[in-house]
C-alpha positions as CSV (number, residue, x, y, z in Angstrom):
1,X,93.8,102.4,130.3
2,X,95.2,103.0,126.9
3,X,94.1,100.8,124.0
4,X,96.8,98.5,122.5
5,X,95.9,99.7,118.3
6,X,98.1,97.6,115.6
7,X,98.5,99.9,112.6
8,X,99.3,97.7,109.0
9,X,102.6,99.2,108.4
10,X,103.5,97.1,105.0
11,X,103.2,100.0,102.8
12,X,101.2,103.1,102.6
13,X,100.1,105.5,105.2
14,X,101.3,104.0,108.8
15,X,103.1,107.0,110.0
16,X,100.3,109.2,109.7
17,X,97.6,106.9,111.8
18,X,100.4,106.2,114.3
19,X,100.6,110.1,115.1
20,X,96.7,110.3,114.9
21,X,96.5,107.5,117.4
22,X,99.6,108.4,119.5
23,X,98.1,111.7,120.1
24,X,95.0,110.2,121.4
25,X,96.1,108.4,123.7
26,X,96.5,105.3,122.2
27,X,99.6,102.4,122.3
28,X,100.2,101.7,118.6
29,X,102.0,98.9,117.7
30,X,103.5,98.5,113.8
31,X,102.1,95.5,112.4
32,X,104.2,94.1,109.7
33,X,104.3,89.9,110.9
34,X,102.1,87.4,112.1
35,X,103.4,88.0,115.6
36,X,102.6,91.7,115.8
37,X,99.1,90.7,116.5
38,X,98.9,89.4,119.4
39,X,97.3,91.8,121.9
40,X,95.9,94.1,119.8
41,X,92.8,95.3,120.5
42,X,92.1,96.8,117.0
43,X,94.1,97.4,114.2
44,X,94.0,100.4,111.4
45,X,94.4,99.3,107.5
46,X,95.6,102.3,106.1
47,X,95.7,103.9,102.3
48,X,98.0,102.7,99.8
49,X,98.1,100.5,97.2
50,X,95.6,98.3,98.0
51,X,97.3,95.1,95.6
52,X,100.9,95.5,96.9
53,X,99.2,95.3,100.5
54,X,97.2,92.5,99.5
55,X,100.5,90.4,98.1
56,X,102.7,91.9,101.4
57,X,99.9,90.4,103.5
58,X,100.3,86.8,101.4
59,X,104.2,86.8,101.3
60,X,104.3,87.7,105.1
61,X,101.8,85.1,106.3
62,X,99.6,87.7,108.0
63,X,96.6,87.3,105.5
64,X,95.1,84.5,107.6
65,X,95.4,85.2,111.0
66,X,94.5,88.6,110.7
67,X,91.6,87.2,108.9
68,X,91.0,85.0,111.3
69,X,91.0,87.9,114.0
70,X,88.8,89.8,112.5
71,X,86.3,87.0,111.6
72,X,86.2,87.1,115.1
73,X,85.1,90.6,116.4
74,X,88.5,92.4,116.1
75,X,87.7,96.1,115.3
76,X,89.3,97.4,112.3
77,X,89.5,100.8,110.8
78,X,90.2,100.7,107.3
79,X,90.9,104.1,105.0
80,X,91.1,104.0,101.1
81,X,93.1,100.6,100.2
82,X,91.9,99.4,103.8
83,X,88.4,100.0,102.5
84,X,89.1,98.1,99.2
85,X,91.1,94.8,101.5
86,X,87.9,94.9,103.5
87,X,85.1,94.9,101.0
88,X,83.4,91.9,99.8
89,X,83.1,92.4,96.4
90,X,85.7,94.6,94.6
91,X,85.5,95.7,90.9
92,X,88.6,96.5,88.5
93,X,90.7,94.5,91.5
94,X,93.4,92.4,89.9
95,X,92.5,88.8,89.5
96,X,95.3,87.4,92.5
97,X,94.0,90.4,94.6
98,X,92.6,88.9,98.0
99,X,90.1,90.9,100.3
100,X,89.1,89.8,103.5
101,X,85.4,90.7,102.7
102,X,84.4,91.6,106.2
103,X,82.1,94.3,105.1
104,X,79.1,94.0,102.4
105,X,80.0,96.5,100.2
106,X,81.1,96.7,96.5
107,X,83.4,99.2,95.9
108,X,85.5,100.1,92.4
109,X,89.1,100.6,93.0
110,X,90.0,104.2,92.1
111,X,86.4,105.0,91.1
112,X,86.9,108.9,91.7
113,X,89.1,108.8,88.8
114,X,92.9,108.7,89.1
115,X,95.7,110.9,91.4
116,X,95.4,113.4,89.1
117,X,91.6,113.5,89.8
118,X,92.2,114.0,93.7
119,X,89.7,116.5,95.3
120,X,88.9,117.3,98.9
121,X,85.4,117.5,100.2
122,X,83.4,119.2,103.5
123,X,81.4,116.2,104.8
124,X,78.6,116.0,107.1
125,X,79.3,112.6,109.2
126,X,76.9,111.6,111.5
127,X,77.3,112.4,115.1
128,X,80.0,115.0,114.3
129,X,78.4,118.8,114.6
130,X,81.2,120.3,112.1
131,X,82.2,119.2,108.5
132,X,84.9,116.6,108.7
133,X,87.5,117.6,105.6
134,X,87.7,114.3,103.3
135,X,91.2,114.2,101.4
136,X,90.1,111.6,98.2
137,X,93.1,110.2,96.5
138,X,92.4,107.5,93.8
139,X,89.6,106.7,96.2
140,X,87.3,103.8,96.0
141,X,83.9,104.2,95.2
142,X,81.4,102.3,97.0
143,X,79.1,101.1,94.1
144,X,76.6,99.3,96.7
145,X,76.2,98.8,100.3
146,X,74.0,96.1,102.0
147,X,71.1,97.2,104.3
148,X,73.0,95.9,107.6
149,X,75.6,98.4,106.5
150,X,75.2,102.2,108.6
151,X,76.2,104.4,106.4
152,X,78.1,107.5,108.2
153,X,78.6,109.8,105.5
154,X,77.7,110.3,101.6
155,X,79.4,112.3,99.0
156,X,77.4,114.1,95.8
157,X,78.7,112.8,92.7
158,X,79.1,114.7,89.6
159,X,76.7,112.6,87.1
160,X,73.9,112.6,89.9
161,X,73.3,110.6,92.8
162,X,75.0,110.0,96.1
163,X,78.2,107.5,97.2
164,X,78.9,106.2,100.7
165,X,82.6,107.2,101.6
166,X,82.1,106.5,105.5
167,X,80.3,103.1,106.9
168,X,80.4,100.8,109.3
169,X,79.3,97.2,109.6
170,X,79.7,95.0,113.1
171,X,83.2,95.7,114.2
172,X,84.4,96.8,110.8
173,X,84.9,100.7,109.7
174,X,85.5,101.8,106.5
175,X,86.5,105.4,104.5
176,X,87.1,106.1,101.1
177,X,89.0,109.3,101.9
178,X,92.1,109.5,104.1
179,X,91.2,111.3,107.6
180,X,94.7,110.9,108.7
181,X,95.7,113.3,106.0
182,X,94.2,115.9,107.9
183,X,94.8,117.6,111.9
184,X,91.3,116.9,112.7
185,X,91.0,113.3,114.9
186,X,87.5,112.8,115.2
187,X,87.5,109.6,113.1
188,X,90.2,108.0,115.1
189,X,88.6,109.6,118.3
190,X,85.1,107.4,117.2
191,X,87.1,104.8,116.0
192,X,88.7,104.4,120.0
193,X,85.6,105.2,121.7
194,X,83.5,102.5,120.1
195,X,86.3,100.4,121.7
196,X,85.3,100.9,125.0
């Protein structure tokens, strides 16, 4: 039986989940009102910019119950700007930005530097036997993650040290990088199969 998957379609990268999805299998519903919730089994925050989807979220009334929802278990994938909405502590955020801090990270919005500073990377994600390609765009960094958090995959960073860009928490998933900028599905296959 397919899963029912709301994708956030209030700005940013919708389309590009949807086809992920769709191509797995999956019925994906546009969520852009309160209403479009209802029978979704998860729901994918993509990239964008993550204030704008923060005030879209207000202005529609969605920020609550979707809160609410996923307060409650709902799974929820979010990439880049979904990472930053889901975090619980969020550094150079606008002051009247709100997060549904669901997952206990820190993150710094645009941390890897600025769209002219976009890079790809190979990562090595757990569970997956062949690089996954990471497309960074004014990525988050994740400054610090909780010990409850499973980190999935790290990246080397150029002054030293290591950054999570993949991780997971209860029923929340997060990426800094966009893997529906990409042909390879495995993070929306994972995504579906922890569903099950």
């Amino acid at each position: 039986m397919p899963k029912t998957v709301g994708v956030l379609a209030l700005q940013g990268a919708s389309r590009e989940h949807t086809a992920a999805l769709e191509k797995l299998g999956a019925n994906v519903l546009q969520v852009r009102m309160p209403e479009h919730l209802r029978g979704l089994e998860a729901l994918v925050i993509p990239g964008g910019e993550s204030t704008t989807i923060s005030m879209l979220l207000e202005s529609s009334g969605t920020f609550e119950p979707l809160a609410h929802l996923i307060s409650e278990g709902l799974p929820v994938l979010g990439t880049c700007a979904g990472m930053i909405l889901l975090a619980k502590d969020v550094i150079d955020g606008r002051p009247d930005q709100k997060s549904f801090a669901q997952i206990d990270i820190t993150v710094r919005r645009n941390g890897f530097g600025r769209q002219i500073a976009s890079f790809e990377s190979d990562l090595k994600i757990s569970g997956f036997t062949a690089p996954f390609r990471g497309v960074f765009i004014r990525a988050p960094l994740v400054q610090s993650c909780d010990p409850s958090v499973e980190t999935l995959a790290t990246i080397e960073l150029d002054g030293g040290g290591q950054s999570t860009v993949l991780c997971r928490q209860r029923n929340v998933t997060v990426s800094s990088f966009h893997p529906e900028l990409t042909d390879d599905l495995r993070i929306h296959q994972m995504f579906l199969e922890n569903l099950a």
